[in-house]
C-alpha positions in Angstrom: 8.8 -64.8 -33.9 12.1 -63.0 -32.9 13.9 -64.6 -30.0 14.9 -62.0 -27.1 18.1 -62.3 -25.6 18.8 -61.1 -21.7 20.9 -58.2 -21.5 24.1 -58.6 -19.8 24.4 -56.7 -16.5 27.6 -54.2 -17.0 30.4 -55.3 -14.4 31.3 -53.1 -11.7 34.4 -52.6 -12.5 32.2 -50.7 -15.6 29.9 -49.3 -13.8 32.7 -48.0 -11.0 34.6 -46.7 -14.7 31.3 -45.1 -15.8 30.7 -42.8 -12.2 34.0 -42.1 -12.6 33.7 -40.4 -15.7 30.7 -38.5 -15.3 31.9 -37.0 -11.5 35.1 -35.8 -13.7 32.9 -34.5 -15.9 30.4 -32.9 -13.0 33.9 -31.6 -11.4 35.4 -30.2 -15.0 31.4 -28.1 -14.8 31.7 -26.8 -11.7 35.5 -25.8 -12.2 33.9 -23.4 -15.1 31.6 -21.8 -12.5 34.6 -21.3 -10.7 37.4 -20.3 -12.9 34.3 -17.7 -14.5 32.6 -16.7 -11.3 33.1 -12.7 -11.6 31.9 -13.1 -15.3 29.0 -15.0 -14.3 28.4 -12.5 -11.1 27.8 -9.8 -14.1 25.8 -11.3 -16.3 23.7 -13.5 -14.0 23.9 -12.5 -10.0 20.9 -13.5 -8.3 20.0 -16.3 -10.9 20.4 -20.0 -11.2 22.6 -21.3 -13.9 23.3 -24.7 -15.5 26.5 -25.2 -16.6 27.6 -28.3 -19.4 30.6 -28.9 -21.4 32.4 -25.5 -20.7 29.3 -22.8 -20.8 25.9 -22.1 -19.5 23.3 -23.6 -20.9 20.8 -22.7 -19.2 19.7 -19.5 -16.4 16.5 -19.3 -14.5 14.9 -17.8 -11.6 13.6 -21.7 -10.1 15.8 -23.9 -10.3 13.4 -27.0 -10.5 11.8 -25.6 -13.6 15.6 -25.2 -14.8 16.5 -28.8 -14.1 13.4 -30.0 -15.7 14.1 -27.6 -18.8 17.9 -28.7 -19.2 17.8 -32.2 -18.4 14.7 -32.1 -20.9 17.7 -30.6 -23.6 20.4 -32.1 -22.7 19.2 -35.7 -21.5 20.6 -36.7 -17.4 24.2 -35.4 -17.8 26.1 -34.4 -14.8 24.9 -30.8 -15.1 26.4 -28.3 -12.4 23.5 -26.0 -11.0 24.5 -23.5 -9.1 22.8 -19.8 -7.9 25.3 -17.1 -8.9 26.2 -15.5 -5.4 29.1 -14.2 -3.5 28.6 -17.5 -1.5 26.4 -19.6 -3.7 24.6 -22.7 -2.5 25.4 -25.5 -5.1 21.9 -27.8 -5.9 22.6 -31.3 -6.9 20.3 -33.3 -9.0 21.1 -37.1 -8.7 21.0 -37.9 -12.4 22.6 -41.4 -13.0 21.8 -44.6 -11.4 23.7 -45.9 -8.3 24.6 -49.7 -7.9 23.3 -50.7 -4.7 23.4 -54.0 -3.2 20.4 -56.2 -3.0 19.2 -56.3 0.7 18.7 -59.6 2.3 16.3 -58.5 5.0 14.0 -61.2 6.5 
């Protein structure tokens, strides 16, 4: 019978490293929106998009069935969601786990 081991809880320092690196990522998606707005107003005005890695990867009409559909894809990356307006509302999906200190309530 294999022996299990007890997985090591990742520092904060880690975890502090790892929200770090997916809000630059999150922030590198939305400059795209930004940087390609007029494009995007074009091609998509009126719709939602998901934007990843430097392009859309997904475009929908609802934009919980497009967060279900893209998060499906692409697994819960810090995907920028966003309806292609003049004055867009930006939608956030929490998508990584916070750290949150354990409550000592009596």
């Amino acid at each position: 019978m294999m022996k299990r081991t007890a997985k090591k809880a990742p520092s904060l320092k880690a975890l502090r490293a790892r929200h770090d690196r997916l809000m630059r990522t999150f922030d590198k998606n939305r400059g795209y929106y930004y940087s390609h707005k007029n494009e995007l107003l074009k091609k998509y005005k009126g719709k939602y998009v998901a934007i990843w890695d430097d392009s859309v990867v997904g475009i929908g009409s609802d934009v919980d069935e497009l967060s279900e559909r893209v998060y499906a894809e692409k697994g819960r990356k810090p995907v920028f969601f966003t309806l292609v307006a003049e004055h867009p509302q930006v939608v956030r999906f929490p998508s990584i786990s916070l750290l949150r200190k354990p409550s000592h309530r009596a």
